[in-house]
Structures are given as C-alpha cells and as structure tokens.
ZAMARGU-4260 file (C-alpha; in steps of 0.2 Angstrom, whole numbers, plus 5000, padded with zeros to 4 digits):
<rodrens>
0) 5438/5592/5455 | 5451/5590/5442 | 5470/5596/5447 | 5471/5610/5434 | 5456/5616/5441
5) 5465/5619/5458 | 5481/5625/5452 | 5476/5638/5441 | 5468/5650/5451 | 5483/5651/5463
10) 5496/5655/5448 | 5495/5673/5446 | 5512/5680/5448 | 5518/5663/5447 | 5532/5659/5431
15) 5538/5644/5436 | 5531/5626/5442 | 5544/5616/5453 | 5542/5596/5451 | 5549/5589/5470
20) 5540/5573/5467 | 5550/5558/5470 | 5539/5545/5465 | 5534/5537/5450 | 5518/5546/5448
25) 5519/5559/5433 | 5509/5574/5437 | 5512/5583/5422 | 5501/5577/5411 | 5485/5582/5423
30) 5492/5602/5424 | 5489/5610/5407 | 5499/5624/5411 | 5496/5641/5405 | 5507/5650/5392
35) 5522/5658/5400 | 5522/5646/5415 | 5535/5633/5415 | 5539/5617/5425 | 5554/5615/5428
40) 5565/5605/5443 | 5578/5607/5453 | 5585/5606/5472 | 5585/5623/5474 | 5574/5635/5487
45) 5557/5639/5482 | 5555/5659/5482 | 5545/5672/5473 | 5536/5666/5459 | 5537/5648/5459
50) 5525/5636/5466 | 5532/5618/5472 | 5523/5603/5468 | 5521/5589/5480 | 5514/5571/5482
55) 5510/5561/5498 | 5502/5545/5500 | 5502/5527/5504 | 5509/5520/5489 | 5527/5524/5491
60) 5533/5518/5474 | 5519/5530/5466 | 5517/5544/5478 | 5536/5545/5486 | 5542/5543/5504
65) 5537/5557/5518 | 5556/5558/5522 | 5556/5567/5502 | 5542/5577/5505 | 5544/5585/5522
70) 5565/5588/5515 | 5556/5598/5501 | 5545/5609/5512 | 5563/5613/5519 | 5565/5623/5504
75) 5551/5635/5504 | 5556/5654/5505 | 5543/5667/5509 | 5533/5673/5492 | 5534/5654/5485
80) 5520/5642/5483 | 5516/5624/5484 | 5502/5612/5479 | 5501/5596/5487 | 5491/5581/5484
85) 5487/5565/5493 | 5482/5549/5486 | 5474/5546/5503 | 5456/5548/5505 | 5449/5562/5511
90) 5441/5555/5526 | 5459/5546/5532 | 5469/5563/5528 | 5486/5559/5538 | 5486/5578/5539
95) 5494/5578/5554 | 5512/5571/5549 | 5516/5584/5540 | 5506/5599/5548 | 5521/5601/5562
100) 5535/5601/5546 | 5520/5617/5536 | 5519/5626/5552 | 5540/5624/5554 | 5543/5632/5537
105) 5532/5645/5540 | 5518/5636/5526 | 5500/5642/5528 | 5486/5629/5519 | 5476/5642/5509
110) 5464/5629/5498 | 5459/5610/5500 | 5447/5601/5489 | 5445/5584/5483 | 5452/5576/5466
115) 5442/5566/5456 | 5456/5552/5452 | 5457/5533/5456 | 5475/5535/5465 | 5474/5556/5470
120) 5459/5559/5481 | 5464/5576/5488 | 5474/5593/5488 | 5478/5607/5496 | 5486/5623/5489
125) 5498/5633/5502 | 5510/5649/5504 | 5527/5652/5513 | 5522/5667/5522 | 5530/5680/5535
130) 5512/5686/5540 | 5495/5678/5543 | 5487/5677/5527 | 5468/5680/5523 | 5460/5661/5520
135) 5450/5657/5507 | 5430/5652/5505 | 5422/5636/5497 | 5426/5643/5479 | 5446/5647/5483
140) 5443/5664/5483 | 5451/5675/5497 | 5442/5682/5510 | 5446/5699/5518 | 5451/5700/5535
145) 5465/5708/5544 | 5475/5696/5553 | 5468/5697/5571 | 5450/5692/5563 | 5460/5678/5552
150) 5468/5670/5567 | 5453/5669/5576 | 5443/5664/5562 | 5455/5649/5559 | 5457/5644/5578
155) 5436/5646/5580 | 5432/5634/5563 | 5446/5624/5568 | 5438/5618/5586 | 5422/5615/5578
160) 5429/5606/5560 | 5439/5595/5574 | 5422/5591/5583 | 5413/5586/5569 | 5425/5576/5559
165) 5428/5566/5575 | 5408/5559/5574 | 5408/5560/5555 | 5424/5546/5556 | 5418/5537/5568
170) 5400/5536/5557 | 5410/5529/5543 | 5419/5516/5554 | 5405/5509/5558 | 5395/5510/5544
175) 5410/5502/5533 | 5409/5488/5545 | 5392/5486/5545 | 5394/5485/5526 | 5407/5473/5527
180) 5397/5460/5539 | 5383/5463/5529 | 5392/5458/5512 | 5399/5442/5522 | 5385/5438/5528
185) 5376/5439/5508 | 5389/5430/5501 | 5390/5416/5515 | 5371/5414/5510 | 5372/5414/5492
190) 5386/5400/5495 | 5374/5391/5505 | 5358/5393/5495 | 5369/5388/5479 | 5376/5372/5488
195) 5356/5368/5491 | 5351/5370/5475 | 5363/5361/5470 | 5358/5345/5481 | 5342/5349/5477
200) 5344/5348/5457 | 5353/5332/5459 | 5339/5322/5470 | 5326/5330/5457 | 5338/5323/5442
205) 5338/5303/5453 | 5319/5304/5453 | 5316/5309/5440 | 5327/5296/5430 | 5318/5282/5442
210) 5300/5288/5436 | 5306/5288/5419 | 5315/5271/5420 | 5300/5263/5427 | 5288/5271/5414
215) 5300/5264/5399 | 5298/5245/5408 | 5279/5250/5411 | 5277/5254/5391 | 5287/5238/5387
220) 5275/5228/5396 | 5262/5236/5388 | 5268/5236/5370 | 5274/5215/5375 | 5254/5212/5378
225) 5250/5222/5365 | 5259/5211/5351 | 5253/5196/5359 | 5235/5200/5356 | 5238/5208/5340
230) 5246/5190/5337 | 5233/5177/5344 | 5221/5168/5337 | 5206/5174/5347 | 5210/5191/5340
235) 5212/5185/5323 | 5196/5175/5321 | 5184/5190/5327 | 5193/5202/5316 | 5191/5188/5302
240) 5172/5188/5309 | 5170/5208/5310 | 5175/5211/5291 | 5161/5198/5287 | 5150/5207/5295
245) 5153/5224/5287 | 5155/5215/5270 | 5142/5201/5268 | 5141/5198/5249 | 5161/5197/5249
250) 5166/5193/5268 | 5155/5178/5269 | 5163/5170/5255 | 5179/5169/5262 | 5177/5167/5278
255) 5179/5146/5279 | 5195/5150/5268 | 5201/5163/5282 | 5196/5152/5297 | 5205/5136/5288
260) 5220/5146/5288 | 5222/5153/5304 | 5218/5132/5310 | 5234/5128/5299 | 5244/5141/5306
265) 5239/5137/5325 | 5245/5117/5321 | 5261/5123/5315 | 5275/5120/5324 | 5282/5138/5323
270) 5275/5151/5331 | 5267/5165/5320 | 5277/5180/5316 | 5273/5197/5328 | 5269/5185/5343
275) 5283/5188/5354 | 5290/5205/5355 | 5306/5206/5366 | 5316/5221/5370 | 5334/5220/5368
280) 5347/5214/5381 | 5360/5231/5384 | 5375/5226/5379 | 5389/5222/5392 | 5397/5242/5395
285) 5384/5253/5388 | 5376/5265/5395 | 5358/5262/5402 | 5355/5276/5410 | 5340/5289/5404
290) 5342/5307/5399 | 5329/5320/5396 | 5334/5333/5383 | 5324/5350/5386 | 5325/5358/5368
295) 5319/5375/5374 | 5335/5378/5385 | 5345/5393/5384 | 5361/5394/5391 | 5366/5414/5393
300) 5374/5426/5405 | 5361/5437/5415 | 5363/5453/5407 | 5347/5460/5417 | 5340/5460/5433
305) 5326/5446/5436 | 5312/5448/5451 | 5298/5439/5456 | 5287/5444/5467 | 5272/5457/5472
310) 5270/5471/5463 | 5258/5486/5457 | 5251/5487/5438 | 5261/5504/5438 | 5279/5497/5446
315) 5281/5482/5436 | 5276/5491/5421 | 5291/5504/5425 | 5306/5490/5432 | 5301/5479/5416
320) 5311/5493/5405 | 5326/5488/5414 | 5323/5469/5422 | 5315/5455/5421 | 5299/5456/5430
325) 5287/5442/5438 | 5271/5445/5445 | 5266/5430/5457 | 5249/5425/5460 | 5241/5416/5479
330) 5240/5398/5468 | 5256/5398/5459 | 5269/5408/5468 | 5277/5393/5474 | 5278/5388/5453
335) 5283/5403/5448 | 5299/5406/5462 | 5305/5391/5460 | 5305/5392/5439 | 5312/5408/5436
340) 5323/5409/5451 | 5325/5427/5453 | 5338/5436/5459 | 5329/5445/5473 | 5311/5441/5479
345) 5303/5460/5479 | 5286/5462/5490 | 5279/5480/5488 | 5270/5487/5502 | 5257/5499/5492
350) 5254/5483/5484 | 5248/5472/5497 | 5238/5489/5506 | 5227/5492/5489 | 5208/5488/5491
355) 5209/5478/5474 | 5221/5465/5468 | 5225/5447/5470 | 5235/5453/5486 | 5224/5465/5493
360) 5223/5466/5513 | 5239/5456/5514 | 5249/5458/5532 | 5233/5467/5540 | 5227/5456/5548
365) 5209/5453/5538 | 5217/5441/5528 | 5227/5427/5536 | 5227/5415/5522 | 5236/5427/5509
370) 5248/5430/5525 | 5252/5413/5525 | 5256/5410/5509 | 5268/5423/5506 | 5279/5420/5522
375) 5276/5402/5512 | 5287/5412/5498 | 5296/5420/5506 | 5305/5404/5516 | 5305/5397/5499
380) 5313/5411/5490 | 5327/5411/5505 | 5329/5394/5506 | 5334/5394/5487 | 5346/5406/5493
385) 5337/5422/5485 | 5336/5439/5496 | 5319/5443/5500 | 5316/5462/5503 | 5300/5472/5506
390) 5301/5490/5497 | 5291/5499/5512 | 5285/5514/5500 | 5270/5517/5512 | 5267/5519/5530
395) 5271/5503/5538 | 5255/5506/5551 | 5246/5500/5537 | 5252/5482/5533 | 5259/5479/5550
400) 5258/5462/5547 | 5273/5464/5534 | 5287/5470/5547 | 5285/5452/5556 | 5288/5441/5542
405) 5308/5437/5539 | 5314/5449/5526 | 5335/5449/5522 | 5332/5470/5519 | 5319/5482/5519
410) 5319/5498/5509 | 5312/5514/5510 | 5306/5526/5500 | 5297/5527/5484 | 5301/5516/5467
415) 5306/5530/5458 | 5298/5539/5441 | 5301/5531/5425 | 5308/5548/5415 | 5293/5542/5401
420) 5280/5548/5414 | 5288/5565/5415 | 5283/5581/5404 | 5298/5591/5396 | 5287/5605/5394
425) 5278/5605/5410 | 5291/5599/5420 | 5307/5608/5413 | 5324/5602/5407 | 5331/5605/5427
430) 5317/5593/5435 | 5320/5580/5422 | 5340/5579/5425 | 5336/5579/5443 | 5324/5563/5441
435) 5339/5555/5430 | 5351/5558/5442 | 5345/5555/5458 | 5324/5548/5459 | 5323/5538/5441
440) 5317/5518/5442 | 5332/5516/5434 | 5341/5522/5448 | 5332/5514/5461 | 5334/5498/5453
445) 5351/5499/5454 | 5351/5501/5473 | 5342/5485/5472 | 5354/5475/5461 | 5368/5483/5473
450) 5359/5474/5489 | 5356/5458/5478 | 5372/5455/5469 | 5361/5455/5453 | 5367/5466/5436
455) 5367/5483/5438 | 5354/5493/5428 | 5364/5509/5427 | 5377/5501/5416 | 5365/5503/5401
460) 5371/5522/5404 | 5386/5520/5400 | 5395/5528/5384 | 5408/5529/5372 | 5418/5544/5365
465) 5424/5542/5348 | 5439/5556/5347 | 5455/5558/5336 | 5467/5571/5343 | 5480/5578/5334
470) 5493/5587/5345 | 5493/5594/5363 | 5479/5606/5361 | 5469/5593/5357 | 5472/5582/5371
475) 5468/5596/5384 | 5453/5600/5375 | 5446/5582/5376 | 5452/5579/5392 | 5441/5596/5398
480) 5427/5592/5389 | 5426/5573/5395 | 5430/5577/5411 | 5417/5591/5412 | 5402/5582/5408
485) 5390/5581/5423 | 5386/5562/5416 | 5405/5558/5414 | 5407/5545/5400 | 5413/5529/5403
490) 5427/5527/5388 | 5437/5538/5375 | 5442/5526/5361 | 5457/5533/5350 | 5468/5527/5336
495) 5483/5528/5347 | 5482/5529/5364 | 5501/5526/5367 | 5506/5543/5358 | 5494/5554/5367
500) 5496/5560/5388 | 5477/5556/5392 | 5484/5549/5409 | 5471/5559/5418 | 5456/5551/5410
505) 5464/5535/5415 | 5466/5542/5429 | 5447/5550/5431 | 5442/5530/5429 | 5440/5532/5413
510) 5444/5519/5399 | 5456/5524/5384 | 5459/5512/5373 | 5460/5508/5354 | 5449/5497/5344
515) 5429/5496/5343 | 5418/5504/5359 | 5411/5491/5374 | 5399/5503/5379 | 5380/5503/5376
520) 5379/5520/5368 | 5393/5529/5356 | 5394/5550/5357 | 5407/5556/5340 | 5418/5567/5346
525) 5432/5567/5332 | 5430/5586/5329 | 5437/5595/5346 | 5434/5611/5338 | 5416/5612/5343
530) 5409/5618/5360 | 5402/5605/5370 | 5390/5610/5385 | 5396/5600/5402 | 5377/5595/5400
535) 5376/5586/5383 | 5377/5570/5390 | 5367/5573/5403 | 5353/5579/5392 | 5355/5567/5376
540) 5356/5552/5388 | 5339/5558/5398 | 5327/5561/5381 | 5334/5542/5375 | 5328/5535/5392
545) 5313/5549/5390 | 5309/5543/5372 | 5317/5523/5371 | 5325/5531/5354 | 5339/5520/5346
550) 5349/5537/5340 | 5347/5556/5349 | 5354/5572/5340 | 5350/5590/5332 | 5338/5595/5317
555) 5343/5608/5304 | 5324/5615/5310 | 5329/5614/5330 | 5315/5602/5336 | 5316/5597/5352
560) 5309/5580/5361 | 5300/5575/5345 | 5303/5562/5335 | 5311/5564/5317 | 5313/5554/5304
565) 5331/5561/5298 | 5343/5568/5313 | 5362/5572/5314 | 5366/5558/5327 | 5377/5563/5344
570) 5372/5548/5353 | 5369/5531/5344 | 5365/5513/5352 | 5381/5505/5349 | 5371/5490/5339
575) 5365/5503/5327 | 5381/5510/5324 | 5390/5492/5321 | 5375/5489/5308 | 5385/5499/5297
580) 5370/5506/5290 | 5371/5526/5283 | 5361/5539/5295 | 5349/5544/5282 | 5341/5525/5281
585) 5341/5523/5301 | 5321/5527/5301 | 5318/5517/5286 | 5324/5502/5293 | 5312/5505/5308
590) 5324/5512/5320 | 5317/5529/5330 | 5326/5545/5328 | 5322/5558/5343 | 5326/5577/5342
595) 5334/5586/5357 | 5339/5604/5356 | 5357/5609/5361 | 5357/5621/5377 | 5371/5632/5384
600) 5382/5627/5396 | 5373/5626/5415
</rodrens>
C-alpha cells in the first residue's frame, strides 16, 4: 500500500497536515495532498481539523529519535489526527514503546496497514478521542458499534491477535535461521567445490602438458628416422629400381647412370644433404613449456540458467525458453556433468517413474544399474561443488529409491505451465495472469536459481518506463500509475530526475534515473494524459511470454492475441528499440508483432 493511499480516506474534515518529523526523512513528496489541504508545521497542540504526521524507526538520522515522537503525541487535543509510520518491519513492530505514550494522550489506533517502501514498512492512522471510538475493518472503513460492543470487540481480537502473532514470530525466527544456516552452508560448499575444481584443473593442465611433451619428442624421433631413410642409400637404389620398373624403354637406360651416382655420392666424404635432421637446442631463458590453444572458447558472464540432468520431453522443452538445458544419458552422464558444468544438477521424479525413456524404472528397484549410475552423478555433480536436487512432482512411493540417494534439496510440486501451452480463449485473461504470476515455468525456475545461486529467470520481466513530466500534476500521475500496476515496473527513465520529487518511486524500489533504459523490455509513457489500467503490464508482459513476440501493443482494428504485421508498440524488446529501426519496418525485418486488446481497470 502506498502512504496517500492510507492518508486520504482519514482527511475528511481535515484542513491542515502538521509535519512533527524530526528526521531527515521527507514525507512530503509521498502525500499528494488534496486541494484545500495544507501541510504546514509548527510546535503548537493538534486540535480539530488537523492531522499530525509522525515517523518512528531504527534509523535515527532518517526516521528521528523516540524522545521526538512521544514529546509530539504530547500535543494531541481531542478532534486531531495523526498518521504514524515506521520503518520497522511489520513482523518486529516495536509497537509497544509507544502504546503506554497513545493510551496516555488519550490516542486510539483506528487503521494500520503495510507500506510498500524500502526504508517505510508500516503505518497506522489514529484519533485523540474523549470516547471509545468505532474501529475500522480490512478496508479502513468504520464499523458500527456502540462503545460497549467496541471495547469488547477490541479486548476479545486483541487476546487472540496476541496469541497468534506469538507462533507466527517464533515461525519466522526459526525459519530465518534455518535460511541463514542454509545459505552458509551453500556458500561454504560452492567455496569448497571451486577450490576443487580448481586443483583439479591444474593437475588435468600438468598431464596434459606431460602427454603432449612426450608426444612432440615421440614425433621428433619419428620424423629423425624418417629423414634418415628418406636419406640412405638402400632407399635410394630401390626407388632408382622401382621407376625402372614402371618405365622400361626410358628407366633402363638410366639406371647404371643413376646407380654410378649414388656410389659417388656414398664415397664422398660429406654426408648427403637431408640425412641428419636435428631439432634445435632451446635457447638459454626461453620458454619450453607447451600450450594448447582452444579456438572455440568463449569467455562470457552466465546470463542464463544452465542444468544438467534427467528430464521429460515436455519439461525440458518448457525450461529451455529460459535456461540452458542438458538432458544426460546412462553412457555419458559422467561427460556431459563434467563439460557443461551446470549450475544445479536437476533429477525429475515423473521422469525416472515413466514406462519409456533412457531412465525408465530408475529408483524402483527393478533397475539397479541405472540406480548406480546416477548416485554415480550425483557424487560427481556435488563433488564439482554443483547442488543436486530432485523436483519430486510425483508420489515419492513410486521411485522410493530416489529419497535414499544424497540430494542438497528436494522440491515439491509441479514444474509449472509454460504460458504458450495455455488458451486465451479457453482459459480466460484471469487464469492466464494467475499462471504468470504464481504457477508459470518461469517462475518455478526462479525458485530454482534462488536455491542454486544461478541467474534469476524472472529478471527477463523486468521493464522500463519512458516518461517526461512536466509540472506536479504530472509527477503524481506517474507516480499512481507506476505504482499501481499489479506487475510494478522495474525503472522510470526521465530527462531530469533531479528536478522532479519522484522519491517515492525511489522509494517503492524503483530506479529513476536519466540516460538510456537497462531493462529487457521498454513501455512509453511520455503522454501521462492517457488512462492506464493497473493491469497493462500485467497483460502485455503475459501475451509476449504467451506469444515470444519481439514488440506487444493495440490495432486500429482491436485484434487481440494474434499476430500483426503493423501495431502501435506499448511494450518493445529493449534491442528492438536500440536498433533505431521505425515501427512500421519492425515485421519487415522479421521481427513478430502480437496484438493484445486494452481492458478496463480490474
């Protein structure tokens, strides 16, 4: 939830805004205030009308001292307001430092909700009150209740909220220290598998210099005995006799000449040219060492995710769109680990239960050999400091074989739907926002890379907003739209950043800079003037994964999920869009243009 989103619905009645902040956070910019409501600030009391805005949290330069925000709450006056927010996070809520100070002035806490900003994580709206006021339901809207009923409603959900929250904190605790042990433990074996392959690289590099130094000596004794029978006079005579042979008339002619010569040349003190062929003595200080040159090597960052390991036809069809996908064999896992070393060494359990395939029957029992070779890979893959998993997406009763063997995770579930499997028609725009969200390959991919340290797939989602605001109104129409959106994107790119108050998006972790975008896909926004639904993202970004399309937008004739051959673009492959190439030449120079209508607002 943003701030303004908090704040308004508790200003009717309210004229003023009173800043009692007294750290260097700026809260300003993230209130969009209404006409005819001011912010103002002052030391005075807080009365009818006004509505006090506080900051508490850990960061006492930023947020301010609690010694400042508990004397402001000294200021209240029944019929004023106050908004405070924490930059703690909602599950350590210190809550209970300054509930004595609310309950003191008289305060009651009407509406809390969490903010969606990197150093502001919660809020709470409140009222200096002489009477028990009604409190309000999920949506900050009051609920009815005289004050009996309010009081025992607020002592009842009180009891039980207490009860709860104590075994959903101590759930967190130990799951954030189970994540932390876990990480340590990855990372202390990714140190360790790199130190191996790093000894192992250096003993394969020493043998196979020595093979190679002994195969050049081997080749130039070879090529010594070589020249000295190409050089002898045995050699010489029968090739003398041999071209006879073939030649009779003219051969047998010259032979005694031929054979005369070679008996001069035998007597001659000399010996004949071509009959000794040594090699060099290295020079004192050069190098004599061998070097292989691979000409095919690529030297790039992994931009993708790469696995190796057992897969079905269907699944490593769907995670090769996003990663680098290896499909090992019985005869040549061993190979194939050790050449393309993976990031994460994947063994799926509906592919080792199948009644066909080169690993049918593996972990039940009926057949021990293909057992043994992959808990061969598996030791090898771990040993090469790669994480082995099995992604159980099938009763484990029927490869119990697979549970024994030492796997660094095991998943559950199903590997997701590749949105180009779905039906728009069929299925319906909700079902395929709910698969890109929450159940799409892509997705589960990205838990993968999380557990492996490997590139996350989901960064492929990532987008750009191209906007030029020109005065205030501008800026809190951009800043509601982009923070709107149900797919929030990941940058606004502006001419000048400095001039404009976009804190919040900053704030909202997302980037605001100048210059050309980093993202993979660019959305142009330089006309604020338009209504944009909080799902266009949402929707261009699921027909592209739907369709693989280089550029998504609208037709004058309203098609939608169809490719076109002429569009006006709203989302464009950042690479298309660096081309520099006009839109109407985008299908032309085979790039593929896909339609999507525009919806209303969900």
């Amino acid at each position: 939830m943003r701030l303004t989103d908090l704040l308004h619905p508790h200003l009717d009645d309210v004229t003023s805004v009173v800043d009692a902040t007294s750290g260097g956070l700026r809260l300003d910019p993230y209130l969009h205030l209404p006409p005819g409501v001011g912010l103002t600030r002052h030391e005075q009391p807080v009365g009818e009308g006004e509505l006090m805005l506080l900051c508490y949290g850990p960061d006492l330069a930023l947020h301010g001292t609690e010694a400042d925000c508990l004397a402001a709450l000294e200021r209240m006056r029944p019929g004023g307001r106050g908004l405070i927010v924490f930059g703690h996070p909602g599950t350590d809520l210190p809550y209970h430092r300054l509930l004595d100070a609310l309950v003191a002035h008289r305060c009651q806490v009407l509406h809390a909700a969490a903010l969606g900003y990197t150093h502001l994580h919660a809020g709470a709206v409140f009222a200096c009150t002489r009477e028990l006021l009604p409190p309000h339901d999920w949506f900050g809207r009051p609920l009815l209740a005289d004050g009996f009923a309010t009081a025992l409603r607020i002592a009842d959900e009180y009891v039980l909220a207490d009860f709860v929250s104590r075994s959903q904190r101590a759930r967190l605790i130990d799951l954030e220290r189970a994540a932390e042990e876990t990480a340590r433990a990855l990372e202390s074996a990714r140190e360790d598998g790199l130190a191996e392959r790093l000894a192992a690289a250096l003993r394969d590099k020493d043998q196979l210099s020595s093979a190679l130094r002994r195969a050049r000596e081997r080749t130039g004794v070879l090529e010594s005995r070589v020249a000295m029978l190409e050089g002898s006079t045995s050699l010489r005579i029968g090739k003398a006799l041999v071209s006879a042979a073939r030649s009779p008339k003219r051969g047998a002619a010259r032979l005694p000449g031929e054979l005369y010569g070679l008996w001069r040349q035998r007597k001659a003190k000399g010996r004949p040219a071509g009959a000794q062929v040594f090699a060099p003595a290295p020079e004192p200080g050069t190098d004599d060492r061998f070097h292989l040159s691979h000409r095919a090597l690529s030297v790039a960052p992994r931009d993708r995710l790469v696995i190796t390991g057992v897969l079905t036809d269907r699944t490593a069809q769907d995670f090769g769109a996003d990663a680098v996908v290896s499909r090992v064999l019985p005869h040549d896992g061993r190979l194939l680990v050790e050449r393309t070393d993976p990031d994460v060494f994947l063994v799926q359990l509906s592919a080792c239960a199948a009644h066909d395939g080169p690993w049918s029957l593996t972990g039940t029992g009926l057949a021990p050999d293909l057992d043994r070779r992959l808990a061969e890979l598996i030791t090898q893959a771990r040993g090469l400091g790669r994480t082995a998993v099995l992604w159980r997406d099938g009763p484990a009763s029927s490869t119990p074989g697979l549970s024994q063997l030492p796997w660094d995770t095991v998943l559950d579930g199903d590997t997701g739907t590749a949105l180009c499997r779905l039906d728009p028609v069929a299925d319906g725009r909700d079902r395929l926002r709910d698969v890109f969200l929450q159940d799409s390959t892509r997705v589960r991919l990205a838990r993968l890379a999380a557990l492996t340290g490997g590139p996350d797939p989901l960064a492929e989602r990532r987008i750009a907003v191209l906007a030029a605001p020109r005065d205030a109104t501008d800026v809190a129409r951009l800043v509601a739209q982009v923070l709107g959106q149900l797919h929030r994107p990941a940058e606004v790119v502006v001419a000048d950043p400095a001039g404009l108050a976009l804190d919040e998006l900053t704030a909202a972790s997302v980037a605001v800079h100048a210059g050309p975008p980093t993202a993979p896909w660019v959305a142009d926004w330089t006309d604020l003037t338009e209504d944009r639904p909080d799902t266009l993202l949402l929707d261009l970004l699921c027909a592209q994964e739907f369709s693989g399309a280089d550029a998504v937008g609208r037709t004058p004739a309203a098609d939608d999920y169809a490719f076109v051959p002429a569009l006006r673009p709203l989302l464009v492959r950042r690479s298309l869009l660096d081309s520099g190439a006009p839109p109407e030449r985008w299908s032309r120079a085979g790039h593929r243009l896909f339609a999507v209508r525009g919806k209303e607002p969900s």
